[in-house]
Every structure is written in C-alpha cells, then in structure tokens.
N, C-alpha and C positions, 0 to 999 in steps of 0.2 A: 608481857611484851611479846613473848613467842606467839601467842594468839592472834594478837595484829597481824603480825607477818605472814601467818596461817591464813587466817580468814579471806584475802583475794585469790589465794592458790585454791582453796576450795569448793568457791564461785565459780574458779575457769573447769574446775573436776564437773560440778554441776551441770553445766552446760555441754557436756556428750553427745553424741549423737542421738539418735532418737531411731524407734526402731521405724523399718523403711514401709510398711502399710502407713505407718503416722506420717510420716514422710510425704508421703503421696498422698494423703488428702489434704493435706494444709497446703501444698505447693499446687492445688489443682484451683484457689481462687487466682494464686499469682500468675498462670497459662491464661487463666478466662481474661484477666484485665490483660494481657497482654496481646490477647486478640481484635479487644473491642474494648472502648469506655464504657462505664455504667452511670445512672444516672436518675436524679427522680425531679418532677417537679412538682410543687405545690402550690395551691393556690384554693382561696376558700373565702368566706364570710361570716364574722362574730358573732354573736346575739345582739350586739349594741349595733351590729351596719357596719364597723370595723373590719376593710378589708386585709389578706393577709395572704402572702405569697413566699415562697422560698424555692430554691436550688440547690439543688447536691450532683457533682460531677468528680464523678474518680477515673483519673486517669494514670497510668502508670509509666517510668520510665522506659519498660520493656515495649506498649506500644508507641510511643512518640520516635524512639529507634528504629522499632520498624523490626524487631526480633521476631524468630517465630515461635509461637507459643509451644510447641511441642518440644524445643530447646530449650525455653525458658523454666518448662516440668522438670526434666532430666536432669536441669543443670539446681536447679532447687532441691528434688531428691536428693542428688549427690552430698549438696553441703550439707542436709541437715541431715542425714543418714549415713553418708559416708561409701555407700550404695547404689550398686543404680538403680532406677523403678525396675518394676516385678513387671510391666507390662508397657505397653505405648499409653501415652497421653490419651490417644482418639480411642482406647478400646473401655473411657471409664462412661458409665450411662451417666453421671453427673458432670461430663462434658457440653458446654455450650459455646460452642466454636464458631 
C-alpha cells in the first residue's frame, strides 16, 4: 500500500529540472515556431495515376499572441532548468529567426 502512495511522489521527483545547455536546445524549436509557422506541402503521383496531396502546418500559441521569440527561449529555459539561458537567443548559429 505504501508504494502506491509512493509512486506519484516519485514521478514529480523525476521530473527535475534539466540541466540548462539541455535546456536551451529544446527550448530553441519553441522561439523558432514562435517567430514564424512551419510548414510542408505535398503533392505527387502513384504508379496506378493515383493522385496524392497532403499539408502539414504548425503553428504555435506563442506566434498567434504575437510574443517575441527571444522571451519565449528565456522563459522556456527558466521552467525547464530553473536557470536562465547561458546566452541570448539570437547568438545560437541554429537560430532561424
């Protein structure tokens, strides 16, 4: 029975911060969608003449708000590190802004 009780205390233990380099490159696709949507389209032809088309659009809360993506790093570092970034947003070369 004590183990039950146990077991969701240990889950929240789990979930820690993270250290703050990890921090920063996970939180660096959530700045990119925050600056701009991403997007693919598709579109082709089977072997049978069966045409075939698709969309993929990702959009995030952060740009429909209208936040600015150099916030939205900082404030990501923070929660998941506890941290602030080790440097600005715009100085990472896997910045697409």
């Amino acid at each position: 029975m004590r183990a039950l009780i146990l077991l969701p205390i240990l889950a929240l233990v789990a979930c820690g911060p993270i250290p703050v380099d990890r921090a920063e490159q996970q939180c660096l696709d959530r700045a990119q969608l925050a600056a701009k949507p991403r997007g693919e389209v598709r579109a082709g032809v089977g072997s049978n003449g069966e045409t075939k088309a698709g969309i993929k659009l990702e959009v995030s809360s952060d740009f429909i708000m209208g936040r600015d993506p150099s916030a939205v790093f900082d404030t990501c570092v923070y929660q998941k590190s506890g941290q602030p970034p080790t440097r600005p947003l715009y100085s990472f070369p896997e910045w697409r802004g």
